[in-house]
Structure formats: structure tokens, C-alpha cells
C-alpha positions as CSV (number, residue, x, y, z in Angstrom):
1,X,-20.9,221.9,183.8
2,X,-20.9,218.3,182.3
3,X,-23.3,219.6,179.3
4,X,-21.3,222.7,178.7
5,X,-17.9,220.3,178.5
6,X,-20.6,217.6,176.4
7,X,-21.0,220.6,173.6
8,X,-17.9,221.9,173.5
9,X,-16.5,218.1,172.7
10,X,-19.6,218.0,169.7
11,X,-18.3,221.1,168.3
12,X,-14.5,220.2,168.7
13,X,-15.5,217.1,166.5
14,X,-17.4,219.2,163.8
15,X,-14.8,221.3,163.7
16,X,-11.8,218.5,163.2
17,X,-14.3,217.3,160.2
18,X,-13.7,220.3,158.3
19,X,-10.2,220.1,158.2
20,X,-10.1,217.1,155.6
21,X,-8.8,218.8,152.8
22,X,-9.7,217.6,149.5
23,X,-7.0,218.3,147.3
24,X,-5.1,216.7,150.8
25,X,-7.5,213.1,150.0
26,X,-6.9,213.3,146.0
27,X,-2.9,213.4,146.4
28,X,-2.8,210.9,148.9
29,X,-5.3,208.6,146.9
30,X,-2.9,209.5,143.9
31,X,0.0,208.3,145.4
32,X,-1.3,205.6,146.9
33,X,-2.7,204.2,143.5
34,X,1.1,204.6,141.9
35,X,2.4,202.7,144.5
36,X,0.0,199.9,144.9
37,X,0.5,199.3,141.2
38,X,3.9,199.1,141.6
39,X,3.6,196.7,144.4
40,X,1.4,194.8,142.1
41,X,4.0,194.3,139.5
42,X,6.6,193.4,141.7
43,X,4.5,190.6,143.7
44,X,3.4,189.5,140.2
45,X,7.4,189.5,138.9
46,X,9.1,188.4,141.9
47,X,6.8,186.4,144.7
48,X,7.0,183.1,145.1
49,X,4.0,181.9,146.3
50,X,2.4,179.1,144.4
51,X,-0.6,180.6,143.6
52,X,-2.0,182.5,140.9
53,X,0.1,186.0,141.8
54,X,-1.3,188.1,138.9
55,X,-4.9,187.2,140.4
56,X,-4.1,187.5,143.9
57,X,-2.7,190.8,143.6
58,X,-6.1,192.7,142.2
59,X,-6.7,192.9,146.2
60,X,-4.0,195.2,147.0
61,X,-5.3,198.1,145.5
62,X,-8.8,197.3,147.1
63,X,-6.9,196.7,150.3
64,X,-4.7,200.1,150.4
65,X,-7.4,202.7,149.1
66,X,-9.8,201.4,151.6
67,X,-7.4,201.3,154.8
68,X,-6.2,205.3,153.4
69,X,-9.7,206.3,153.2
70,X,-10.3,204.9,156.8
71,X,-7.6,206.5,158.2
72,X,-8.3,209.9,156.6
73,X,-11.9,210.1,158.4
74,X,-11.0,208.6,161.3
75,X,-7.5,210.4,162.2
76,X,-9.4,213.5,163.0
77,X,-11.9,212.5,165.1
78,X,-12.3,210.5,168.3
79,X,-15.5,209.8,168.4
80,X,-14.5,207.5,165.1
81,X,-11.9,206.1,166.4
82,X,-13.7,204.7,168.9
83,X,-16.4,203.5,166.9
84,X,-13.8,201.8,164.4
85,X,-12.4,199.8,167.3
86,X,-16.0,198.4,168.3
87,X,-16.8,198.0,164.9
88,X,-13.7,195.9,164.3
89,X,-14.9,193.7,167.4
90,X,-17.6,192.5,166.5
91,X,-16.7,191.8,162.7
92,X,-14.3,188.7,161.6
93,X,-12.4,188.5,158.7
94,X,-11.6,185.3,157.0
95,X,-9.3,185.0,154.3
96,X,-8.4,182.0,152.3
97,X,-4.5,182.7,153.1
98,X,-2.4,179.6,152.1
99,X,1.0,180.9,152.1
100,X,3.2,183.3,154.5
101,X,4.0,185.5,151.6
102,X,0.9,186.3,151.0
103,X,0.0,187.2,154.4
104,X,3.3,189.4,154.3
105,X,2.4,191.2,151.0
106,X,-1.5,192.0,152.4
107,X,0.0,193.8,155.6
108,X,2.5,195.8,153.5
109,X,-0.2,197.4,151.0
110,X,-2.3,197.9,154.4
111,X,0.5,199.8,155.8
112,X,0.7,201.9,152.4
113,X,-2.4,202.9,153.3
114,X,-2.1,203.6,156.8
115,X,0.9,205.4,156.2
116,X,-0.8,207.8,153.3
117,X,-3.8,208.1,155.5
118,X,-1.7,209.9,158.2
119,X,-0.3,211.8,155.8
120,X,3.5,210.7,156.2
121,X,3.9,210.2,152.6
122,X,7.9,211.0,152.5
123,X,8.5,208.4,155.3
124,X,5.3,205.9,153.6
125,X,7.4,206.4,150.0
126,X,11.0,206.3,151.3
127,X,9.5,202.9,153.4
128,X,7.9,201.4,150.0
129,X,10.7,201.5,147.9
130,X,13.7,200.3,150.7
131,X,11.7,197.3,151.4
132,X,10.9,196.9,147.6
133,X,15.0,196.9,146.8
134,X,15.5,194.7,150.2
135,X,13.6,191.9,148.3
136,X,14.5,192.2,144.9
137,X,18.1,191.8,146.5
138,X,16.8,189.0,148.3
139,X,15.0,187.1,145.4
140,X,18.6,188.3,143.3
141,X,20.5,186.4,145.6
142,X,18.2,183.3,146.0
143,X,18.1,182.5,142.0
144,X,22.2,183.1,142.0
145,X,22.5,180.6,144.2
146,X,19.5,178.2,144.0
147,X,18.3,176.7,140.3
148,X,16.4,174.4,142.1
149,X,14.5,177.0,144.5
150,X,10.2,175.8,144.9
151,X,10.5,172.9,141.6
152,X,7.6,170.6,141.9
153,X,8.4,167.1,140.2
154,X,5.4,165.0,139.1
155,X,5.8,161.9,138.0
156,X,2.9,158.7,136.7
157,X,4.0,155.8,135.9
158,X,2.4,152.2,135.4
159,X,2.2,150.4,138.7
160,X,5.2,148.1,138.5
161,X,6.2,145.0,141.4
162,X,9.3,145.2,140.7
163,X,9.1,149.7,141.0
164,X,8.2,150.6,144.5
165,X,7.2,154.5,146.2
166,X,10.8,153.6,148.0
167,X,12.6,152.8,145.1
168,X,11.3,155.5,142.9
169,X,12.7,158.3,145.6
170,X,16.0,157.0,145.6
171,X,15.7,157.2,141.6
172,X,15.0,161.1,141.8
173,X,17.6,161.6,144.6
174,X,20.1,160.1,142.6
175,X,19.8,163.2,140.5
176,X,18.9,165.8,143.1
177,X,20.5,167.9,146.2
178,X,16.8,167.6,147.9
179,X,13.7,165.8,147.8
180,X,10.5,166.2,149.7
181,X,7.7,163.5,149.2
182,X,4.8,165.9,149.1
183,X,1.6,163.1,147.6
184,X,1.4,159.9,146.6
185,X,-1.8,158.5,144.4
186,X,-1.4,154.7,143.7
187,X,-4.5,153.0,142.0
188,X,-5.3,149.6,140.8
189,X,-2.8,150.8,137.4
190,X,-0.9,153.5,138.0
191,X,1.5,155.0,140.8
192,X,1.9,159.1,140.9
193,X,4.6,160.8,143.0
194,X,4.5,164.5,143.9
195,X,7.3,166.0,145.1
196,X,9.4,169.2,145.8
197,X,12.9,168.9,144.4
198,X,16.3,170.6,144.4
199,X,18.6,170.4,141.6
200,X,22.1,171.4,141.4
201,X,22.6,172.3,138.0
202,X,20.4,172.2,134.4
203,X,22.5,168.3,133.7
204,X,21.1,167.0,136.4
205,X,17.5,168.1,135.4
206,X,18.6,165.9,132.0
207,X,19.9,163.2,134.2
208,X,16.5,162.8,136.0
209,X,14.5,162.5,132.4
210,X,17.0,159.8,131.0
211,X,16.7,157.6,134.5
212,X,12.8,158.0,134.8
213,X,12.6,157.2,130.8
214,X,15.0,154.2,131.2
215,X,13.4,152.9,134.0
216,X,9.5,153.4,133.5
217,X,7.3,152.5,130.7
218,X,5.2,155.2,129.4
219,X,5.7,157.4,131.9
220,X,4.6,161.1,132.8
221,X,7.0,163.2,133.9
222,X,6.5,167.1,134.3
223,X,8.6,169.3,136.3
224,X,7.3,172.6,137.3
225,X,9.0,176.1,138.6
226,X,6.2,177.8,140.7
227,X,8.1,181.5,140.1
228,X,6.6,181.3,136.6
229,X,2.9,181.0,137.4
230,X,1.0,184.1,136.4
């Protein structure tokens, strides 16, 4: 009794292999390619996340193909499923993950392939491109309303008795809505300040160069939008 319900499980399972169909795999690969690369595009265009985008994003196509192709073979057979779970226990994966974004962007091109794996492509498509127009409106409305949104102000200067880390912060507020002290590298010459900034409008931006020119010697001043690193 237990071997006759043994085979008919092996045969249900060789059976439920044979039902992959091929030209099934190709479309869902297909679409699942076009909309990874649009994904791509977007992150590359839109995220803010500080860095290298263009780089960061050669992972989502690895990242959806292979969870599509998992879910393909393993959707249809138990046995697999199984396996997968205890495979998945034992192995660790360890990513060099600095910012939430990132994190955000890796789970959505896994769900693109989860979702094409199962073969819910109207629901995986009509998904992709809600969320895709959900953050374009989102970034839309941030740069409307933000000019200063993720600015990084670096500024060297000569060390100076008279200039202290304190004083130089109330310089740069003077001209900015926000300031965050993010580093600060003082030697036996020099003094630089790191910091994340906020500015109001592009003046103030003009105001800042004028005080840290009128006040410093020979100072470096560099001021950096992250949205613009490719």
C-alpha cells in the first residue's frame, strides 16, 4: 500500500515536469528581460541612492531571470519545492547593501521574476508599471519642492585660530534651510567639513561661495547633487 502510493507520487512528479512548456519559458523570459531593462533605466534616471546606480543596476537582470527560472522548475513539483527551502537553509547571502533603496529596488526585480515565473504576467505587468508611475510621481514631487534634496557640501580650508568646526557651521547655515555635520578631518594644516545640506533656492547656493570665499583663504569648496551620479 505505502509503495504503490510511493510510485504513484514519482510518476505524478514526472508527469508535472512535462508540462513546462517551452514556448511558455521563452515568453516569460522575454518579458521579463523588457521589463528588467526598463527598471534599469528608471533606477539609473530616477534613484537616489549615492552610489554608482548605472553599476548597481547590471544585477537586476541577473536577479529577475534567475528567481523566473527558479520558479518555473520549481512551481510544478513538490519534491523541488521542498528541496529549494532546505537548500535556502543552509546557504547565506551577503550583500554589500548600503542604502534602503537599494534593498527596495533588489526585492522588486525579484518579484518580477516571481511573478513571471507563476505565470501571472497581466497582474506582474499591470504591477511593474503602477509602482514605476507611483515613484516617478514621487521623485516629480520631491524635486518641485526640494532643490536642496541629498546635496553634499565639502569644504578644505587652512586651519585657522581664529575659524573654528563651530564657527564654520553657523557660516553654512547662514545660507541653508538644513545642515547635517556628516565628517570632519582636521590635520596639523588643514580643516575639512563634510556635510549634507538644504538649500532654499539657487541664490543661496551663490551666497554660500561668496561667504566661504570671503572668509577662508584658499579654500576648497565643492558641492555635490548625488541624483546625478551615474
Amino acid at each position: 500500500m505505502i509503495m504503490d502510493t510511493l510510485s504513484n507520487l514519482v510518476a505524478t512528479q514526472k508527469n508535472s515536469f512535462a508540462q513546462i512548456s517551452p514556448t511558455t519559458f521563452l515568453i516569460n523570459i522575454l518579458i521579463t528581460l523588457l521589463l528588467t531593462i526598463s527598471l534599469r533605466k528608471f533606477y539609473t534616471k530616477f534613484g537616489r541612492s549615492v552610489s554608482n546606480r548605472k553599476e548597481f543596476s547590471y544585477n537586476f537582470l541577473l536577479m529577475t531571470t534567475t528567481t523566473m527560472f527558479i520558479i518555473t522548475v520549481i512551481k510544478s513539483s513538490l519534491a523541488l519545492s521542498l528541496g529549494l527551502v532546505g537548500a535556502l537553509s543552509v546557504i547565506r547571502f551577503r550583500t554589500a547593501i548600503k542604502e534602503p533603496e537599494e534593498l527596495s529596488y533588489l526585492f522588486f526585480a525579484i518579484s518580477i521574476g516571481l511573478g513571471l515565473g507563476a505565470d501571472q504576467r497581466l497582474i506582474t505587468v499591470i504591477a511593474f508599471f503602477s509602482i514605476l508611475c507611483v515613484q516617478y510621481l514621487q521623485y516629480r514631487f520631491k524635486e518641485d519642492n526640494n532643490l536642496d534634496s541629498n546635496m553634499f557640501l565639502n569644504i578644505k580650508f587652512v586651519k585657522n585660530n581664529d575659524v573654528c568646526t563651530a564657527k564654520t557651521i553657523e557660516l553654512i547655515k547662514d545660507s541653508c534651510t538644513e545642515v547635517t555635520l556628516n565628517r570632519v578631518d582636521e590635520n596639523t594644516n588643514n580643516i575639512e567639513i563634510a556635510c549634507t545640506v538644504q538649500f532654499e533656492d539657487v541664490s543661496k547656493i551663490n551666497q554660500l561661495q561668496k561667504n566661504i570665499n570671503s572668509t577662508f583663504s584658499n579654500a576648497e569648496f565643492s558641492l555635490l547633487n548625488n541624483r546625478n551620479i551615474f
